[in-house]
C-alpha positions as CSV (number, residue, x, y, z in Angstrom):
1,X,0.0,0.0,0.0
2,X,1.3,3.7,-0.7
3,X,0.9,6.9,0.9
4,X,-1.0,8.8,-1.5
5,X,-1.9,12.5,-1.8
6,X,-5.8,13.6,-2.0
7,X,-6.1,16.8,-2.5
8,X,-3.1,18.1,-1.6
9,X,-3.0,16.3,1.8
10,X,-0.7,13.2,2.9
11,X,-3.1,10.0,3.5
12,X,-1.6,7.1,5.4
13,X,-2.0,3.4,4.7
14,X,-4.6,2.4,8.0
15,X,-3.2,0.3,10.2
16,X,0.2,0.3,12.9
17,X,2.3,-1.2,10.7
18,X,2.6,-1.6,6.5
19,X,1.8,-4.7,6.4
20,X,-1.2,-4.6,8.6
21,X,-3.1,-4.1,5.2
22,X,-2.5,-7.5,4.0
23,X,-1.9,-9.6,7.1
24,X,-4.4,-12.2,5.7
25,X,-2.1,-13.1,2.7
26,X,1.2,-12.0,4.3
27,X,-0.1,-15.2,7.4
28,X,-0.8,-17.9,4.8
29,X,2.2,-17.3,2.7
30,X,4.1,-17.9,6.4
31,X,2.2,-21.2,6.8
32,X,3.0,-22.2,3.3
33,X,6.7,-21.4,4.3
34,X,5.9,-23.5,7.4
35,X,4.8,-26.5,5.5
36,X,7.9,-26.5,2.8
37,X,10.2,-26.7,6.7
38,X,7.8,-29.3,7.8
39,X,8.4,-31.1,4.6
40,X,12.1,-30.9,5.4
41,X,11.8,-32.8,8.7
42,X,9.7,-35.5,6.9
43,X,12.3,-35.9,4.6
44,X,15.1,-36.2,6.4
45,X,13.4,-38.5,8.7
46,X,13.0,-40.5,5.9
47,X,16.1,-40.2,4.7
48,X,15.5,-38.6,1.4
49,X,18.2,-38.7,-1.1
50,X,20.4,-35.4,0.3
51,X,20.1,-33.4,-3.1
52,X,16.4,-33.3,-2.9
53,X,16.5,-32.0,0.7
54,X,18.8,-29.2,-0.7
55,X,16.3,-28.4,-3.5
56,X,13.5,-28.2,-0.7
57,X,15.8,-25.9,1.3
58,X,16.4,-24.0,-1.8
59,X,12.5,-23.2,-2.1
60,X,12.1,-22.5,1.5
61,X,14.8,-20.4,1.4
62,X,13.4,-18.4,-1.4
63,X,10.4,-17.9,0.0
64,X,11.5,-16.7,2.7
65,X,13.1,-14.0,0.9
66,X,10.4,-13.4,-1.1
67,X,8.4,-12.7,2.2
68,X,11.1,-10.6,3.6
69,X,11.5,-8.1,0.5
70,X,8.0,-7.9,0.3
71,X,8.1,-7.0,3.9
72,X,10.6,-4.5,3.1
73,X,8.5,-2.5,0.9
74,X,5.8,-2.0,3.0
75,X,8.3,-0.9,5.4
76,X,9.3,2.0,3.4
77,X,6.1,2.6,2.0
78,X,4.3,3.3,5.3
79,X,6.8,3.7,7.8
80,X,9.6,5.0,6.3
81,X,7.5,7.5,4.0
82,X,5.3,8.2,7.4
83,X,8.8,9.7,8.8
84,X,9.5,11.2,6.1
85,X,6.4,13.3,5.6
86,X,6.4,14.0,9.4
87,X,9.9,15.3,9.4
88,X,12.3,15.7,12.1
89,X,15.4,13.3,13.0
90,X,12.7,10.3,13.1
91,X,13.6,10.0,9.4
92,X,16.9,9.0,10.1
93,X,16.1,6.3,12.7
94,X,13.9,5.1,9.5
95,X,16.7,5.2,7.3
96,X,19.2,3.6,9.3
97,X,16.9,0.4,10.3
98,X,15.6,0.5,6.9
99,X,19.7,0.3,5.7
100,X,20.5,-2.3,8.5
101,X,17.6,-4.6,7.6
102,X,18.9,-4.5,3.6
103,X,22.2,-5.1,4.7
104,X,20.8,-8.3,7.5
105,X,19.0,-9.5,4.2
106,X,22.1,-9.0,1.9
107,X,24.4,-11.4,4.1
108,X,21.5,-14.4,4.3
């Protein structure tokens, strides 16, 4: 969701949080997640041939990331772009977590 202008005014996304918008979707793309690790116990407790247990942890993996950039953007659409219209050194706590959390996501 964006923060758009009507009328000349700054509307905010409803909502704490930018992803409070689409928790719905944002929760059962978690549990899907949830299964694919779930799947990964099963298969190593049946001791699935190693490769296929790396191509599972290769799709859990992505969607994990998937989730996390996703999250990101809602970040920065809501939050970040909050601080920014609001002013004041807020913006540059925004900035910084924003910076951390990309470089937190760069090293995985």
């Amino acid at each position: 969701m964006t923060t758009e202008s009507v009328a000349g005014e700054i509307v905010k996304p409803a909502g704490p949080h930018g992803y409070s918008h689409d928790k719905e979707s944002h929760l059962k793309r978690l549990r899907r997640i949830e299964g694919q690790i779930r799947g990964l116990q099963r298969m190593v407790e049946e001791d699935v041939y190693c490769i296929d247990i790396l191509t599972q942890v290769s799709a859990s993996t992505k969607g994990l990331q998937s989730f996390a950039l996703q999250l990101l953007e809602e970040h920065l659409r809501h939050c970040v772009a909050a601080a920014a219209v609001g002013g004041g050194p807020e913006i540059d706590e925004k900035v910084a977590e924003a910076t951390a959390a990309i470089a937190r996501l760069l090293r995985t």
